[in-house]
C-alpha positions as CSV (number, residue, x, y, z in Angstrom):
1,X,60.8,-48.5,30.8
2,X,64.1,-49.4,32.8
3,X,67.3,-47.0,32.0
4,X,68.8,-49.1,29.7
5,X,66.3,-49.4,27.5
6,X,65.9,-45.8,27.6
7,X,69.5,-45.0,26.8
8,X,69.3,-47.7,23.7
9,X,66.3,-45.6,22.5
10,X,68.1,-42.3,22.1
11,X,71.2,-44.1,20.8
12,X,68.8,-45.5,18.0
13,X,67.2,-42.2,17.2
14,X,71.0,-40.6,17.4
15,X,72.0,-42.9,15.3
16,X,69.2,-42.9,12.6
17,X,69.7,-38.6,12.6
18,X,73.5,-39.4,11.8
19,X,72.9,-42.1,8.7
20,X,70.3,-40.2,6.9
21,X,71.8,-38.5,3.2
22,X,72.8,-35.5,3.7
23,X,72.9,-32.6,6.1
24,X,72.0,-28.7,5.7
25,X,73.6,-25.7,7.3
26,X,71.0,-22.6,8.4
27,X,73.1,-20.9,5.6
28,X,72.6,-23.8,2.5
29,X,70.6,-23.0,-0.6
30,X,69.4,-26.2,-1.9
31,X,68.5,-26.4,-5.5
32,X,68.6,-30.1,-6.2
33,X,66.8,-33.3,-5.4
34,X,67.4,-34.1,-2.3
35,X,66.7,-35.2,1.3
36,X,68.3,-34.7,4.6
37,X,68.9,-33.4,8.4
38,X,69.0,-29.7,9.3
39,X,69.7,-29.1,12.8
40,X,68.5,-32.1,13.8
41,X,65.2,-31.9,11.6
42,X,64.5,-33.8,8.3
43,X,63.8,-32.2,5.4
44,X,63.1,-33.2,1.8
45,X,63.3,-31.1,-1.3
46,X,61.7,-32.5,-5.0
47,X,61.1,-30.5,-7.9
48,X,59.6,-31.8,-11.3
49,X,62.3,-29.5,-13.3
50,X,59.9,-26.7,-14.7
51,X,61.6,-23.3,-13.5
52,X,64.2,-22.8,-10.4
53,X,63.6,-23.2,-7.5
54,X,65.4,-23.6,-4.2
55,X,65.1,-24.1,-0.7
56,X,67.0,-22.0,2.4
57,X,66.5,-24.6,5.6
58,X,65.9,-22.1,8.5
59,X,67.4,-22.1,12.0
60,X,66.4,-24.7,14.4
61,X,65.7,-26.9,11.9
62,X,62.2,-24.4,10.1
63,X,62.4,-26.1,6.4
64,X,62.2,-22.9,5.4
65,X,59.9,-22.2,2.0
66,X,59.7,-23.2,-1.5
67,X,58.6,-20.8,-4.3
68,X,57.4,-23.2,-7.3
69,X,56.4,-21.2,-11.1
70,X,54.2,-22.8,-13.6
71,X,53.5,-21.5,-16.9
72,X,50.5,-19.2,-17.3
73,X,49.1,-17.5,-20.8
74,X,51.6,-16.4,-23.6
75,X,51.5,-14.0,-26.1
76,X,54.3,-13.0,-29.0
77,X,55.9,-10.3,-26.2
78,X,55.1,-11.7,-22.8
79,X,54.5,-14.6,-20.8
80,X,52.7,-14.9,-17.1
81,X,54.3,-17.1,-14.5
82,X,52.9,-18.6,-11.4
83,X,54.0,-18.8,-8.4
84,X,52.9,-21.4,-5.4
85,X,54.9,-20.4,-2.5
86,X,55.1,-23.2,0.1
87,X,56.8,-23.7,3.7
88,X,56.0,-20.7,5.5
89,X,52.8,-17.4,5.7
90,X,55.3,-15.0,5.8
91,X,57.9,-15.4,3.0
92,X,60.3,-13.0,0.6
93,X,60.6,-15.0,-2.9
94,X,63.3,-13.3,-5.3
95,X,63.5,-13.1,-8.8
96,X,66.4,-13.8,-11.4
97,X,64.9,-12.0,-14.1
98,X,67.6,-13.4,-17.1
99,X,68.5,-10.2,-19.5
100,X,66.7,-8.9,-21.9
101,X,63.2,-9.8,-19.8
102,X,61.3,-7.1,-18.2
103,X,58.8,-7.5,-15.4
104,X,55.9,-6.0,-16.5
105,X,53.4,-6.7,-13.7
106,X,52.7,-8.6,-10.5
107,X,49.3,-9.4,-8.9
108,X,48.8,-10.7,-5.3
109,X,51.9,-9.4,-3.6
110,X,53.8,-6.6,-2.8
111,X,56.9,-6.2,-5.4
112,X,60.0,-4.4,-5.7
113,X,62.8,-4.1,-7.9
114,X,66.5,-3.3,-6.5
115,X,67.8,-3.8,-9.7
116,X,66.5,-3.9,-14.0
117,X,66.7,-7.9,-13.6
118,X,65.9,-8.7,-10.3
119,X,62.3,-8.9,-8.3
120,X,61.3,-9.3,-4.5
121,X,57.9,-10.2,-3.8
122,X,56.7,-10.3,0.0
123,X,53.8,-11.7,1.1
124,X,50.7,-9.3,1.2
125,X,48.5,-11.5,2.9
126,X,46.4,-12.5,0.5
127,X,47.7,-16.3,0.5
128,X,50.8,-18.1,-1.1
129,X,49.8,-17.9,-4.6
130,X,50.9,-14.6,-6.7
131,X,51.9,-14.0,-9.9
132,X,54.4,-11.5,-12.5
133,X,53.9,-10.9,-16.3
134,X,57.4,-10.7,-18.3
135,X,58.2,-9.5,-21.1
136,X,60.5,-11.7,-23.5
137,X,62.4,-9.1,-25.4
138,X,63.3,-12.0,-27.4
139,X,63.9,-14.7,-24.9
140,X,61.6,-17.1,-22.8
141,X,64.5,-18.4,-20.2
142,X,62.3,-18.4,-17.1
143,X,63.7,-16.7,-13.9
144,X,65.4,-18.5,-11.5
145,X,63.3,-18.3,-7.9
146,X,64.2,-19.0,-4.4
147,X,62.3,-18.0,-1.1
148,X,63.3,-17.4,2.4
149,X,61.1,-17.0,5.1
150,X,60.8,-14.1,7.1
């Protein structure tokens, strides 16, 4: 390959970084459809609308995680959630827990509560998927999550 065609190469790839949608700071919390460059990196974030979910692109350009809930049993008081955390081993998901709810329990993960209507769950090594049981106290709003890896 001559010089010139190697400086036309990394003008092309310059250029392509620049044109793509959108572009992500180390300290953006996406939360909506959406693609586009962090620190040079691509990223892409999708969700199919069931729960919250967001995404905290990491320093040089880590994607960072994404912590995604699906509905588990019901019963007149309380409701399980699941969580699939994705992105990263080591991770810190928090909780939204919307007033009145309670969390009742959490299984596969190590859990705190700084506050009545928020939750932290670290990984505890057992893999990425983990769980909480809530009670409704008269609503079923789900909690909004979002992760960050550590």
């Amino acid at each position: 390959m001559s010089l010139g065609r190697g400086v036309c190469a990394v003008a092309l790839v310059v250029t392509a970084a620049l044109s793509l949608p959108g572009t992500a700071g180390a300290d953006t919390v996406i939360t909506s459809n959406q693609s586009g460059t962090n620190n040079g990196y691509y990223y892409s974030f999708w969700t199919d609308g069931g729960g919250s979910v967001s995404m905290n692109p990491g320093a040089g350009g880590s994607t960072g995680c994404t912590a995604t809930a699906t509905a588990g049993q019901s019963w007149d008081d309380r409701y399980n959630l699941n969580v699939s955390v994705s992105g990263a081993g080591n991770w810190t998901v928090t909780a939204d827990i919307p007033s009145p709810e309670k969390v009742l329990a959490t299984w596969n993960v190590n859990a705190t509560c700084p506050s009545a209507q928020v939750l932290s769950a670290k990984s505890d090594g057992s893999g990425s998927n983990w769980g909480l049981t809530i009670q409704k106290n008269g609503s079923t709003t789900w909690p909004a999550f979002s992760c960050t890896p550590n």
